[in-house]
C-alpha positions, 0 to 999 in steps of 0.5 A: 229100939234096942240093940241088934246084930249087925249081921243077921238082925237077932236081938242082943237084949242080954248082953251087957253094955258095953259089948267086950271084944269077945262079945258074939252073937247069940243067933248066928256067932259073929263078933259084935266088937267089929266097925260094922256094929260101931256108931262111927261106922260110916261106909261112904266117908274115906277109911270108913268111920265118922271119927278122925282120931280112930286108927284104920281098921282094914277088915270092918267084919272082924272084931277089933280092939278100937277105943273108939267103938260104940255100939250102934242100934241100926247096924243092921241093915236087912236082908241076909236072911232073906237073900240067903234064903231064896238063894237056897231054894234055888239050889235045891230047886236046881238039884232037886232030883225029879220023877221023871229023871232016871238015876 
């Protein structure tokens, strides 16, 4: 398994390890140095992270300078794309202009 975005799922086989805080994704441009790309990224424990001597991070989506980040291959967790996807066909079925409506 290699190393994917946490966000949108793209393959990040290029980037050298370990990712730099100004590391982005190749595919959709989000910070890869954030909690939610981190192996101690836990969202169900209290402040969110495995590692007791980290310090609180409060935005998990925003890069950040935590010694303690470790890149993590099941960070992405699946259907942004797919949701973003059916909620855009529903918009363009709502607004879609149809033959019979008069403009």
């Amino acid at each position: 398994m290699s190393l994917v975005c946490w966000k949108c799922g793209g393959s990040l086989a290029g980037k050298l390890l370990p990712l730099s805080r100004l590391d982005t994704c190749p595919s959709c441009r989000t910070d890869l140095h954030v909690c939610r790309q981190c192996r101690h990224f836990d969202a169900h424990r209290s402040g969110q992270c495995r590692e007791l001597a980290a310090e609180r991070v409060a935005d998990k989506i925003r890069v950040n300078d935590c010694g303690w980040f470790v890149p993590r291959l099941e960070a992405y967790r699946g259907g942004g794309a797919i949701m973003a996807q059916a909620s855009r066909g529903a918009l363009d079925d709502l607004f879609k202009k149809r033959d019979d409506d008069p403009a």
